[in-house]
Each structure stands twice: as structure tokens, then as C-alpha cells.
N, C-alpha and C positions, 0 to 999 in steps of 0.2 A: 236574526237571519244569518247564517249559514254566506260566508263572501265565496264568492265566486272565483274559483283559483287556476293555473293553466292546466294542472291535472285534470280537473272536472271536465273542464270545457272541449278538452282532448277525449276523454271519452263520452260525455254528450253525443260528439260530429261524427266519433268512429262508430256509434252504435248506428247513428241514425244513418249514415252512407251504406250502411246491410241492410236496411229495409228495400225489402223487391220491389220491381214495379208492381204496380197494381193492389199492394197492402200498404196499411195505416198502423201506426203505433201511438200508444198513450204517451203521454210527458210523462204517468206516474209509471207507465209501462220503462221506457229508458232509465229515467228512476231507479226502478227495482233491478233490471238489469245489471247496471254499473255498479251496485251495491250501495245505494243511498236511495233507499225508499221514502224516505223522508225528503226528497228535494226534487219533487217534482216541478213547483212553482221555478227552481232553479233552471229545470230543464228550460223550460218556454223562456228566461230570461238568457241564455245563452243562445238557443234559438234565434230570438228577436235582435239579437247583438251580433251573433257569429253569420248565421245562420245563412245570409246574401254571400259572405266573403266565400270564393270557392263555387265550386260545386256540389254542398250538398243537398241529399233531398230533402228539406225541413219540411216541404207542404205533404210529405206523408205522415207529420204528427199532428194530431187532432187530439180533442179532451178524450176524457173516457166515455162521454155521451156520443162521441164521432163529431161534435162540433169546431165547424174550422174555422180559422183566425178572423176576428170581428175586422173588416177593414182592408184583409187582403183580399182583392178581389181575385187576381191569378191563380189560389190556392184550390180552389174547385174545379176550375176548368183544367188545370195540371195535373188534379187526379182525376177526371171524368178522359181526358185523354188516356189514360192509364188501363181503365176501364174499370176504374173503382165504384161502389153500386152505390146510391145518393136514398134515402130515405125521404129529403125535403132538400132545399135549395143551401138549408146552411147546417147539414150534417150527414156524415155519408153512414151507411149501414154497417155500423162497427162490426154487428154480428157475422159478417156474409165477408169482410178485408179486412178484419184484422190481423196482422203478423204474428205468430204464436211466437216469436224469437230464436234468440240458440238454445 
């Protein structure tokens, strides 16, 4: 696996602090963005680590099914305040919020 380095991790938090309110992005979406399509799992583990420190918005990233983090509970109601559209209680309607990007 691919270590986790401060360049990554720097753009990881810069991609994820442009998502709008109200839109969701993949981990394989950030991924592709940054130009490592290949590390997405990287993504959600810098997330999980950086993710609290700061102010970014992590609870706009969900899988690519719209599924949100197992265990966080605030991640749903964060984005239903946003006015992001929910499908079932633990996945929001990727189709309807997701962020096409830059």
C-alpha cells in the first residue's frame, strides 16, 4: 500500500474544502481528482486521521454507493442540514448531490 505522505494529505483536504454545500463527493472521486486514482482507500484513511483537525468538510465524502461512514453518527444530519437528498437513513442520493468537481 501506497504510505501516506504530506503532499497527499495536502491535497486530499484542499480538494475536499471546494466541495459546496449541499454536494457529496466519492473518496475514488478525490482520488481521481488529485491524480491518484488508485488511492482512493488512501483518501477515507487521511479523512479518518486529518479529517476532525481544522475545518474541513469530510462528511461531504461518502462511497460511491452515497454510503456514509459506519459509526459516525453526525455525518448524516451535517449533510440533511445542508439539504442533501437521503435515499435510506445510511446513504444519501449520490444521483441527485453529487459534486461533478473542477
Amino acid at each position: 500500500m501506497t504510505k501516506i505522505d504530506e503532499q497527499f494529505t495536502t491535497a486530499v483536504l484542499q480538494m475536499v474544502d471546494i466541495i459546496p454545500q449541499g454536494r457529496v463527493a466519492t473518496y475514488g472521486q478525490i482520488a481521481r481528482l488529485i491524480g491518484r486514482p488508485q488511492n482512493a482507500r488512501l483518501v477515507g484513511k487521511v479523512l479518518g486521521k486529518f479529517g476532525g483537525v481544522g475545518h474541513h468538510p469530510c462528511h461531504r465524502v461518502v462511497t460511491a454507493n452515497g454510503r456514509l461512514v459506519p459509526g459516525w453518527v453526525d455525518q448524516g444530519p451535517m449533510l440533511a442540514a445542508e439539504g442533501v437528498p437521503f435515499k435510506d437513513v445510511d446513504h444519501v442520493d449520490i444521483k441527485k448531490c453529487q459534486w461533478q468537481g473542477i
